[in-house]
PyMOL commands that place a pseudoatom at each C-alpha (Angstrom):
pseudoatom trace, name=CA, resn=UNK, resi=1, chain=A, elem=C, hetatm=0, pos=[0.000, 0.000, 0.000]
pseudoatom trace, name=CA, resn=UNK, resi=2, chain=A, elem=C, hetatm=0, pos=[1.470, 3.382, -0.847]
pseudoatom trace, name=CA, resn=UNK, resi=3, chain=A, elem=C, hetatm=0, pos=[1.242, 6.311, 1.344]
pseudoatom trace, name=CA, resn=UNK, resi=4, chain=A, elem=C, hetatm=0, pos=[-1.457, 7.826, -0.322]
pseudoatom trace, name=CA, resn=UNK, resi=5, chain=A, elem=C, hetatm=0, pos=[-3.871, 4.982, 0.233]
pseudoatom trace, name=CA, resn=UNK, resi=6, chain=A, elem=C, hetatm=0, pos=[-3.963, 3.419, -3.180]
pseudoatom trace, name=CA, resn=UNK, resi=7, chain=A, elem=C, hetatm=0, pos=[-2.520, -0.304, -3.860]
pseudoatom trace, name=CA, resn=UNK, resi=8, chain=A, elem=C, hetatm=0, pos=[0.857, 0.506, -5.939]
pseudoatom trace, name=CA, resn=UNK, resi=9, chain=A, elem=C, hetatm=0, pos=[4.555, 0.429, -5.063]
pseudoatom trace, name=CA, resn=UNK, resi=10, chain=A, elem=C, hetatm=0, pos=[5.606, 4.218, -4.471]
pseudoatom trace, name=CA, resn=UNK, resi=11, chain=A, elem=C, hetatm=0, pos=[8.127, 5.566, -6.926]
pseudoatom trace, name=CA, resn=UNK, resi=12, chain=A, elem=C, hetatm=0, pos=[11.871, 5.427, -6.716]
pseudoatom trace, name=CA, resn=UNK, resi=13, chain=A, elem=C, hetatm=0, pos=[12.770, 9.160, -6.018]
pseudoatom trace, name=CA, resn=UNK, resi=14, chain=A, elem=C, hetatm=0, pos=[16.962, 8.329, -6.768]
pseudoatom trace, name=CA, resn=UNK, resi=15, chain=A, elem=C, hetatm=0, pos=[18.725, 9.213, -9.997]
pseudoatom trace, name=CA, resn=UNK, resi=16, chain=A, elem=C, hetatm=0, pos=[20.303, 6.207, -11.325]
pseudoatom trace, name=CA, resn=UNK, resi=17, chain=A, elem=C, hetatm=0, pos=[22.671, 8.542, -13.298]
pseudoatom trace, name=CA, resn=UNK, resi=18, chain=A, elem=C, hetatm=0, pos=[24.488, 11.844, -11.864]
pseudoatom trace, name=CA, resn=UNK, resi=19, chain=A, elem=C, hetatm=0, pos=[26.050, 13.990, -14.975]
pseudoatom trace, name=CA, resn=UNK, resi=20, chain=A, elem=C, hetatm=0, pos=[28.882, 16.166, -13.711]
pseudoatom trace, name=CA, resn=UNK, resi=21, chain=A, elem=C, hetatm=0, pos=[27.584, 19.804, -13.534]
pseudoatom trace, name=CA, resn=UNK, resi=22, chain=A, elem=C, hetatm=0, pos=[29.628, 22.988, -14.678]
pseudoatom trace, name=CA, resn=UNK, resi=23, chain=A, elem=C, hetatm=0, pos=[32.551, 23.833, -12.481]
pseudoatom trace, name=CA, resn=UNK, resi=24, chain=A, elem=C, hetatm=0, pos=[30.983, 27.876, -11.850]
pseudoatom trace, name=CA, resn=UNK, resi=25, chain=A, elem=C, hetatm=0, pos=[28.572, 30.338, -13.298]
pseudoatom trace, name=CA, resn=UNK, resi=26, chain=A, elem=C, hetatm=0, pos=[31.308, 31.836, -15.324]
pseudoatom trace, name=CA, resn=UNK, resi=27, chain=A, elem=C, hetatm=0, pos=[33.074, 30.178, -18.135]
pseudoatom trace, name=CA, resn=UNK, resi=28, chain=A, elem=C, hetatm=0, pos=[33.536, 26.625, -16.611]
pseudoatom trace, name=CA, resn=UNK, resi=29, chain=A, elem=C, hetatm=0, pos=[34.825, 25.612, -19.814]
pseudoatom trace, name=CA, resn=UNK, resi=30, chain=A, elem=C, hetatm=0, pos=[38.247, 27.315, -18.795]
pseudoatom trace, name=CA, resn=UNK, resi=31, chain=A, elem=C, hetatm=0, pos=[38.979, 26.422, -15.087]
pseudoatom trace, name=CA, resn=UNK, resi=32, chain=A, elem=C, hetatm=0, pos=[42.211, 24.447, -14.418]
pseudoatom trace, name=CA, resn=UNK, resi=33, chain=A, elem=C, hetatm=0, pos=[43.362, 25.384, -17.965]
pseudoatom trace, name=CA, resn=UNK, resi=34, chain=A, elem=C, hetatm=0, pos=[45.530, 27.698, -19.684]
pseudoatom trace, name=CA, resn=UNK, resi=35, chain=A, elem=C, hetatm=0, pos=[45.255, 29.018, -23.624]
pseudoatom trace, name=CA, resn=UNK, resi=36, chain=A, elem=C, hetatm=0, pos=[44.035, 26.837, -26.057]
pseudoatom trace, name=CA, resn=UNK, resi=37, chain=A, elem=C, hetatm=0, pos=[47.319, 27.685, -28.138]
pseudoatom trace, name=CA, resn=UNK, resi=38, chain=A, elem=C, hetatm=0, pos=[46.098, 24.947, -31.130]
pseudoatom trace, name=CA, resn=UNK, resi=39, chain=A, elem=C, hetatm=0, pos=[42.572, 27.522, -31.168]
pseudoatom trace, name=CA, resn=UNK, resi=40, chain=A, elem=C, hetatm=0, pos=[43.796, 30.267, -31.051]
pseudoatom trace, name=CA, resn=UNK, resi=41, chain=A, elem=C, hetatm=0, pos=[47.159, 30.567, -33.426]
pseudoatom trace, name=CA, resn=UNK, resi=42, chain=A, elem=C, hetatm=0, pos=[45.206, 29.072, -36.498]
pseudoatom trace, name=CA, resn=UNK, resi=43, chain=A, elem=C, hetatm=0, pos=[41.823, 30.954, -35.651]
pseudoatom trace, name=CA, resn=UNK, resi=44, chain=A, elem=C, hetatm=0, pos=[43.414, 33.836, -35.415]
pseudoatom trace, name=CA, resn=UNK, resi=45, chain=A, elem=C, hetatm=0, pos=[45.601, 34.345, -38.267]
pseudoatom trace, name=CA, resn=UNK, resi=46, chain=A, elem=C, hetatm=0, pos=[42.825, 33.185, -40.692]
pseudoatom trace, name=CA, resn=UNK, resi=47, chain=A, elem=C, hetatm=0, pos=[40.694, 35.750, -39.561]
pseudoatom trace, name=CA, resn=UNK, resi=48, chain=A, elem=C, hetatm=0, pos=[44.002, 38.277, -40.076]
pseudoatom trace, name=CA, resn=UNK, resi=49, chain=A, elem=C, hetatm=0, pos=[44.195, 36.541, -43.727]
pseudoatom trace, name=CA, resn=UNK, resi=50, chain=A, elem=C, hetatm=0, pos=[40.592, 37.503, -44.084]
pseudoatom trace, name=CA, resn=UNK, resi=51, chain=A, elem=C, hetatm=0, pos=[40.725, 40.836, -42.605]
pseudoatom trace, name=CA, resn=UNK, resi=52, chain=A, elem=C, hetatm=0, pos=[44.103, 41.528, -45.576]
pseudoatom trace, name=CA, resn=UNK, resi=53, chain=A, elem=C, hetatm=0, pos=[41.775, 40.006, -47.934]
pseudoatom trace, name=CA, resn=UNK, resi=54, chain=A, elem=C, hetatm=0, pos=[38.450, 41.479, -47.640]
pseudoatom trace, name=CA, resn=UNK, resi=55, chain=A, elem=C, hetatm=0, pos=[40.718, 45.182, -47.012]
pseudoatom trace, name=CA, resn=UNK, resi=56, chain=A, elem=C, hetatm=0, pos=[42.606, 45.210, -49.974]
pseudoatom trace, name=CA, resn=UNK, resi=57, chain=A, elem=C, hetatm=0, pos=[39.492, 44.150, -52.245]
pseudoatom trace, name=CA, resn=UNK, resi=58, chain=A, elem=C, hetatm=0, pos=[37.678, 46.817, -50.981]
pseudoatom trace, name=CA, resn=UNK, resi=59, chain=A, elem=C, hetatm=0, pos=[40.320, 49.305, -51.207]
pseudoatom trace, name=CA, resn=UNK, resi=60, chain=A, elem=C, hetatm=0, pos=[40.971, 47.761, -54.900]
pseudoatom trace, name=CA, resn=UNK, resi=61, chain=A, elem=C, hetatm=0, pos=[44.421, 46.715, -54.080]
pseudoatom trace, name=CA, resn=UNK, resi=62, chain=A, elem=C, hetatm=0, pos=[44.883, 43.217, -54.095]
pseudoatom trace, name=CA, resn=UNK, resi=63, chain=A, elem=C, hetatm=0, pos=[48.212, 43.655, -55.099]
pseudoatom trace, name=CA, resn=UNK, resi=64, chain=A, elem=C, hetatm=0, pos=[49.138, 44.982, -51.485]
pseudoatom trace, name=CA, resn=UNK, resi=65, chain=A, elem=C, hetatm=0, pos=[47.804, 41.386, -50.335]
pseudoatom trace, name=CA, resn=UNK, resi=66, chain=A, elem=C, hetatm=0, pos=[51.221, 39.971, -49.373]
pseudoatom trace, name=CA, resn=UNK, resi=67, chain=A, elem=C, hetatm=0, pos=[52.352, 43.411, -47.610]
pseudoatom trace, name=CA, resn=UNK, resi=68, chain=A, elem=C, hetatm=0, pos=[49.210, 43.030, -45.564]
pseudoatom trace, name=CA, resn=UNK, resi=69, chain=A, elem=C, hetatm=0, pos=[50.101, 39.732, -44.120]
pseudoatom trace, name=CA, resn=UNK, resi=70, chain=A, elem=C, hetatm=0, pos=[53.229, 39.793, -42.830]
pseudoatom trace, name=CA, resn=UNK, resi=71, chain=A, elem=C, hetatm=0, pos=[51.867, 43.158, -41.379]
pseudoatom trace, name=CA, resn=UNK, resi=72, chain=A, elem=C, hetatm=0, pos=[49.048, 41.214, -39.409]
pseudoatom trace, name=CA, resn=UNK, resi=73, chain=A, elem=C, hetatm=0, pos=[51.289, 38.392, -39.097]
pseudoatom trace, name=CA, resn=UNK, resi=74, chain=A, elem=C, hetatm=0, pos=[53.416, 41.019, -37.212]
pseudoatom trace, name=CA, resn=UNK, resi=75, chain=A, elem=C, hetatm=0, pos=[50.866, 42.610, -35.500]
pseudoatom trace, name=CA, resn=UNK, resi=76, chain=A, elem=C, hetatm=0, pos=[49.189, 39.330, -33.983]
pseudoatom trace, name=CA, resn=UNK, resi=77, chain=A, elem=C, hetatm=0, pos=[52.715, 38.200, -32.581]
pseudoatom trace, name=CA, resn=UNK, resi=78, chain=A, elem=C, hetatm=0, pos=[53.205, 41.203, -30.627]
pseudoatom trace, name=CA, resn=UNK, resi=79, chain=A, elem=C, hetatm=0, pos=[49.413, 41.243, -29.772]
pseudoatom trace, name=CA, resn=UNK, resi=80, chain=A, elem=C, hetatm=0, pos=[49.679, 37.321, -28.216]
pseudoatom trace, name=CA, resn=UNK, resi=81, chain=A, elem=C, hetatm=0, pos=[53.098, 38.536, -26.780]
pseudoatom trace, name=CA, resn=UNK, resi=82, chain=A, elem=C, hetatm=0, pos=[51.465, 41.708, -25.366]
pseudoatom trace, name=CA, resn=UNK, resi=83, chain=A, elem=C, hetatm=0, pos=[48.151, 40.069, -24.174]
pseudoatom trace, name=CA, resn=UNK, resi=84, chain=A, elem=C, hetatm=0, pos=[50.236, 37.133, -22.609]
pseudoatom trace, name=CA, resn=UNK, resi=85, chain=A, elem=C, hetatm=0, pos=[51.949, 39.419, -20.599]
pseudoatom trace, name=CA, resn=UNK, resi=86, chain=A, elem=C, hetatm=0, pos=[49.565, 42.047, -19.298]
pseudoatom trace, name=CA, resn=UNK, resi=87, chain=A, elem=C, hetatm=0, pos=[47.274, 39.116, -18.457]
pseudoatom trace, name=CA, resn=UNK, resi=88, chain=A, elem=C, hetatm=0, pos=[49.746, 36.071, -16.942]
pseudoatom trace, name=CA, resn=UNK, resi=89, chain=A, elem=C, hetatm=0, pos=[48.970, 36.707, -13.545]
pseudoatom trace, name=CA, resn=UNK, resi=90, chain=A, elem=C, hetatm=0, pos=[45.277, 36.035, -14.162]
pseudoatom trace, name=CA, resn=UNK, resi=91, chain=A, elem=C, hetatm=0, pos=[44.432, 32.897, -15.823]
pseudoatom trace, name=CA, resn=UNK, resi=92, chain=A, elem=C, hetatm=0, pos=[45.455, 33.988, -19.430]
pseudoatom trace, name=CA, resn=UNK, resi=93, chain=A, elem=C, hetatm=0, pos=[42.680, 31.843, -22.022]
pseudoatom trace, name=CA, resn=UNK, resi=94, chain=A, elem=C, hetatm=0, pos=[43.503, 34.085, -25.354]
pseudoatom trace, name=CA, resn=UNK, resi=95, chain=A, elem=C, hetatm=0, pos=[40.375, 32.331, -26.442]
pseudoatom trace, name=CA, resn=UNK, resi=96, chain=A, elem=C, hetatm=0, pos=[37.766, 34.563, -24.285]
pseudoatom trace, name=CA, resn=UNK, resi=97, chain=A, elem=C, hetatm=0, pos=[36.105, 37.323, -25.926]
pseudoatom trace, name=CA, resn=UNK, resi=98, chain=A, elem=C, hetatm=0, pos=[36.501, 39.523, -22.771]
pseudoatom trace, name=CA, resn=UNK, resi=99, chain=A, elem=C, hetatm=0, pos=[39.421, 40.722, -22.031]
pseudoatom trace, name=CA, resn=UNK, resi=100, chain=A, elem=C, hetatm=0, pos=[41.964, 39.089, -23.589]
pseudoatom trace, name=CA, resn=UNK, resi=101, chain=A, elem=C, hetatm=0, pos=[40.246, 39.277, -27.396]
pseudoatom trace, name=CA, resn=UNK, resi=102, chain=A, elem=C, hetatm=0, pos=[39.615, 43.015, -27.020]
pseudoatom trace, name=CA, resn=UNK, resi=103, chain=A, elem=C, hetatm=0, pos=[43.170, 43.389, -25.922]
pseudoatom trace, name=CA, resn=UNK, resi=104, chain=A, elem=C, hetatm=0, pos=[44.159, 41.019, -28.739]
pseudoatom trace, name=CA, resn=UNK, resi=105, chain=A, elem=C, hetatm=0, pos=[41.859, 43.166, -31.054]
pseudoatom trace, name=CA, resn=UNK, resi=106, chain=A, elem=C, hetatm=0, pos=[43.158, 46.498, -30.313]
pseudoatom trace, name=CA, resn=UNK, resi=107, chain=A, elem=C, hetatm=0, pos=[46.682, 45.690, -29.738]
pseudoatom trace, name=CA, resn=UNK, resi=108, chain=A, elem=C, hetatm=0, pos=[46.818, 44.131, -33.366]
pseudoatom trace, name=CA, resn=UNK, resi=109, chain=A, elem=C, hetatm=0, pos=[45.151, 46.999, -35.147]
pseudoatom trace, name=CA, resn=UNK, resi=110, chain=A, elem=C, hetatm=0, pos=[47.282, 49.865, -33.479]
pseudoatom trace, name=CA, resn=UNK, resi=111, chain=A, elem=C, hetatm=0, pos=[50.597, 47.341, -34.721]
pseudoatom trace, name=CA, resn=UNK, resi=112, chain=A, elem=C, hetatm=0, pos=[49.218, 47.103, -37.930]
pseudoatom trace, name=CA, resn=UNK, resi=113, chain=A, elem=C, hetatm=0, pos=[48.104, 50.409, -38.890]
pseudoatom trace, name=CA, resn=UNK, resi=114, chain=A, elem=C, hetatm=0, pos=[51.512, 51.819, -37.562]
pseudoatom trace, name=CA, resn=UNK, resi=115, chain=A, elem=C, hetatm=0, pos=[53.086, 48.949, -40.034]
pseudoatom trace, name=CA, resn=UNK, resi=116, chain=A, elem=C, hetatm=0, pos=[50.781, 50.405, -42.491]
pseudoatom trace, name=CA, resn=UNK, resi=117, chain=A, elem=C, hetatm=0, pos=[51.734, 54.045, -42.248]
pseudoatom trace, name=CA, resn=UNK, resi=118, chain=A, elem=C, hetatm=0, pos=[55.308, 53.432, -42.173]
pseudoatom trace, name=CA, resn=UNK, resi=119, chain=A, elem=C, hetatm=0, pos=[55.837, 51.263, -45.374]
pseudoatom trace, name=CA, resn=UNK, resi=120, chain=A, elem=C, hetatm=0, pos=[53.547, 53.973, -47.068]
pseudoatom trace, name=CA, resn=UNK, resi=121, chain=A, elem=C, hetatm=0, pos=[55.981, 56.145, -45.859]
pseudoatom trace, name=CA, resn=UNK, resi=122, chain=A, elem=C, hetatm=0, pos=[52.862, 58.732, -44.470]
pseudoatom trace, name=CA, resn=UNK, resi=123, chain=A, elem=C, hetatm=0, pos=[51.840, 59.292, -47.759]
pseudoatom trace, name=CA, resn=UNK, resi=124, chain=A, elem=C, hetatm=0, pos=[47.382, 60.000, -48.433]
pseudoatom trace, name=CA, resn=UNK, resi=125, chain=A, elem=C, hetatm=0, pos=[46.741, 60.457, -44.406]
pseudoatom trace, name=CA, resn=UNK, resi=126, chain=A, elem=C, hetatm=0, pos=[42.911, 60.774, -45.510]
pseudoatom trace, name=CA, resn=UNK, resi=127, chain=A, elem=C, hetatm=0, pos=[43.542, 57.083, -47.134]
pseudoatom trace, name=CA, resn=UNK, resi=128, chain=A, elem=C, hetatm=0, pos=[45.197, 55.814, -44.097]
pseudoatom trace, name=CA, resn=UNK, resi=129, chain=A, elem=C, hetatm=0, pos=[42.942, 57.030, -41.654]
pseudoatom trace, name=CA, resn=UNK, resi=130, chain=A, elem=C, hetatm=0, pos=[39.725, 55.445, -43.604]
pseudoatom trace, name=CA, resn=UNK, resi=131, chain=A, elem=C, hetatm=0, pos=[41.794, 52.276, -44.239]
pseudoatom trace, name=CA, resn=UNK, resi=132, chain=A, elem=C, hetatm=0, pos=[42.362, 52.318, -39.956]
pseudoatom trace, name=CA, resn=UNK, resi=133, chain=A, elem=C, hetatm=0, pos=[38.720, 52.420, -39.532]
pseudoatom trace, name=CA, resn=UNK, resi=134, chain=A, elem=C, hetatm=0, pos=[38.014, 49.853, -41.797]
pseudoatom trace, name=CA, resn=UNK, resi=135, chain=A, elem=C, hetatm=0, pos=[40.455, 47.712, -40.793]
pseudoatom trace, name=CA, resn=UNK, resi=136, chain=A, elem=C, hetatm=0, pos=[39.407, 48.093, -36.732]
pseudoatom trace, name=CA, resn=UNK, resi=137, chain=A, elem=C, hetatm=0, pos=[36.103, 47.243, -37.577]
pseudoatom trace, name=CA, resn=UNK, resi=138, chain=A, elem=C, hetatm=0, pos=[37.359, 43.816, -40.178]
pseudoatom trace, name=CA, resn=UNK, resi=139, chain=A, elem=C, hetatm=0, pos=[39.284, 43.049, -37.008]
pseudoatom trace, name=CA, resn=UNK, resi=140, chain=A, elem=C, hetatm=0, pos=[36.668, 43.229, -34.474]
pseudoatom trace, name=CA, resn=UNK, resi=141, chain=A, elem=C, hetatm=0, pos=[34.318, 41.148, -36.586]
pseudoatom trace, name=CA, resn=UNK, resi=142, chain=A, elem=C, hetatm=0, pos=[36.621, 38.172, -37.080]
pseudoatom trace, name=CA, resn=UNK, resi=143, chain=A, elem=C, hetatm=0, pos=[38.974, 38.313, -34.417]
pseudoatom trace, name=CA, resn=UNK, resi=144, chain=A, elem=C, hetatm=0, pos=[36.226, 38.649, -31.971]
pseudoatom trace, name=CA, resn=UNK, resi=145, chain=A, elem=C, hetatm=0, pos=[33.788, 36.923, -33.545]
pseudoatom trace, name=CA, resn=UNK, resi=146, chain=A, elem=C, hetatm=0, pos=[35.181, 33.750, -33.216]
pseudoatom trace, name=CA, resn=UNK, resi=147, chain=A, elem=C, hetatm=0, pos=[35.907, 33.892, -29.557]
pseudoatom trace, name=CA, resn=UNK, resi=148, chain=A, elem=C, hetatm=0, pos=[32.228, 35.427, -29.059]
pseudoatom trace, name=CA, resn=UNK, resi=149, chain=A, elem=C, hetatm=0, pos=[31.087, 31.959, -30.907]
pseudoatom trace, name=CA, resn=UNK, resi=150, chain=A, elem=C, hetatm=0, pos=[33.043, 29.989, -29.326]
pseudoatom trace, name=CA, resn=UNK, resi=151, chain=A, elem=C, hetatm=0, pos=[32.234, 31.183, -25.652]
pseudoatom trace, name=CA, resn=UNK, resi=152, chain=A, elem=C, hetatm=0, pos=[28.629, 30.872, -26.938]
pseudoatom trace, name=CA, resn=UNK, resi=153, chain=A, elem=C, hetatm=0, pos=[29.449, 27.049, -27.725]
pseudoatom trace, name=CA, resn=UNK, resi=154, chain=A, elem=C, hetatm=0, pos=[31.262, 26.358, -24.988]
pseudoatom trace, name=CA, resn=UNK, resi=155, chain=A, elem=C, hetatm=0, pos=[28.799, 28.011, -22.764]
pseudoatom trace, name=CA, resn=UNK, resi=156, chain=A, elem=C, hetatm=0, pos=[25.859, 26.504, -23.947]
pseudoatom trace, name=CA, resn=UNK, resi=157, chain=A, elem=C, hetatm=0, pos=[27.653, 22.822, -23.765]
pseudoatom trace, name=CA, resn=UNK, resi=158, chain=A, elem=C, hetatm=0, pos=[28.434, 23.427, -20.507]
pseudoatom trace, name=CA, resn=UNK, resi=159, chain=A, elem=C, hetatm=0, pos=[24.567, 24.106, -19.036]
pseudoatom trace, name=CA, resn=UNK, resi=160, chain=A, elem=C, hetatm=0, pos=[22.939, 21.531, -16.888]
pseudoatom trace, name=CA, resn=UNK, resi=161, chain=A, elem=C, hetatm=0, pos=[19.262, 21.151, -17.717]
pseudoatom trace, name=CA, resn=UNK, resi=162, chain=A, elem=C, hetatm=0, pos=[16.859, 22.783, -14.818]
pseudoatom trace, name=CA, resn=UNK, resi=163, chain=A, elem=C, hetatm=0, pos=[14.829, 19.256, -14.547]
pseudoatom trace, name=CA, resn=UNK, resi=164, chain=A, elem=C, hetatm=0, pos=[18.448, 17.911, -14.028]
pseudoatom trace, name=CA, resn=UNK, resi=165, chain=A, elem=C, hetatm=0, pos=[19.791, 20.122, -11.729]
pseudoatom trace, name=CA, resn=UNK, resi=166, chain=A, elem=C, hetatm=0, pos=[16.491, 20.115, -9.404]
pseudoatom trace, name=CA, resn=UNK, resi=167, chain=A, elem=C, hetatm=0, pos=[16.807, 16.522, -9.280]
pseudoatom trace, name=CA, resn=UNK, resi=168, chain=A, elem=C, hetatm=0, pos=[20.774, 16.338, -8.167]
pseudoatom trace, name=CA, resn=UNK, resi=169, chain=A, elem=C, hetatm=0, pos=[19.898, 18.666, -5.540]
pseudoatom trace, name=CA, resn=UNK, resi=170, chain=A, elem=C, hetatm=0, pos=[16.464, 16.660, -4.315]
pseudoatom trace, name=CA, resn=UNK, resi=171, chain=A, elem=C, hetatm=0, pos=[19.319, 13.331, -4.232]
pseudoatom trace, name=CA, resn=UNK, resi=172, chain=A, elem=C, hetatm=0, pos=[22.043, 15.547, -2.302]
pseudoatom trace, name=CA, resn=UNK, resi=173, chain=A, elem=C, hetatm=0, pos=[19.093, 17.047, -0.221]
pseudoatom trace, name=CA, resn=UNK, resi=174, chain=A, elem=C, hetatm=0, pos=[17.967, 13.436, 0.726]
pseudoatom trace, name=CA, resn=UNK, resi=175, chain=A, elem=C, hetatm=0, pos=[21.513, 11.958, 1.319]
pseudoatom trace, name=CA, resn=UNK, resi=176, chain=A, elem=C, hetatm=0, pos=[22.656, 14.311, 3.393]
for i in range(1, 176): cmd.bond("trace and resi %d" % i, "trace and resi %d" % (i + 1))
show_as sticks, trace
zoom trace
């Protein structure tokens, strides 16, 4: 007899199966971890190749391509080098959208239009200063949109469902 009166067996209230939950509210994808060098070298210089690219088509200059990539090339070694050390005290993940790719971001334009304005040896400033603002914005887009899909990703991986979680804490609630 159950405790409600009727004749059936009263259910089993245990989870046969406990899935590990997140580590923290806040990126638990990183904890315990440093960069993801193998992410971020390859992710990050394609999205310089694009950013040379999709720049010197729309400033009708593709023969400037090469110049352009050894410039970002340039620019995201001392950007990594730069980000690295302003942030190796924290937990550096150069993946992360916040700081460390808006540090990555700005760091590599600033190199890059400098590298820019010195092989053109200052000539067209109005050219240069609407090929800077283009260029910020190109880097932005790729170089942190990849880390802002890829903390999307990760974050969304890493959620326990509520039906889940409300049933781990009813089994830690009745164990302890």
């Amino acid at each position: 007899m159950s405790a409600d009166g009727h004749d059936r067996p009263a259910p089993r209230r245990t989870v046969s199966f406990t899935p590990a939950l997140p580590d923290g509210v806040d990126c638990p994808w990183t904890r315990g971890r440093r960069t993801r060098w193998w992410l971020v070298v390859p992710a990050d210089l394609a999205a310089a190749a694009l950013v040379a690219l999709f720049g010197a088509a729309s400033t009708r200059s593709l023969g400037e391509v090469p110049a352009s990539l050894w410039q970002a090339g340039a620019a995201l070694l001392v950007a990594w080098g730069v980000t690295w050390l302003v942030r190796r005290s924290h937990p550096d993940h150069l993946e992360m959208a916040l700081p460390e790719g808006l540090i990555v971001v700005g760091i590599s334009w600033v190199v890059w239009t400098a590298l820019r304005q010195v092989a053109s040896a200052f000539d067209n400033v109005s050219a240069m200063v609407s090929w800077a603002v283009m260029t910020g914005a190109f880097l932005l887009v790729f170089l942190g949109g990849w880390r802002w899909l890829y903390g999307y990703v990760r974050a969304h991986d890493s959620l326990t469902p509520k039906p889940v979680a409300r049933r781990l804490a009813e089994q830690e609630r009745e164990s302890s």
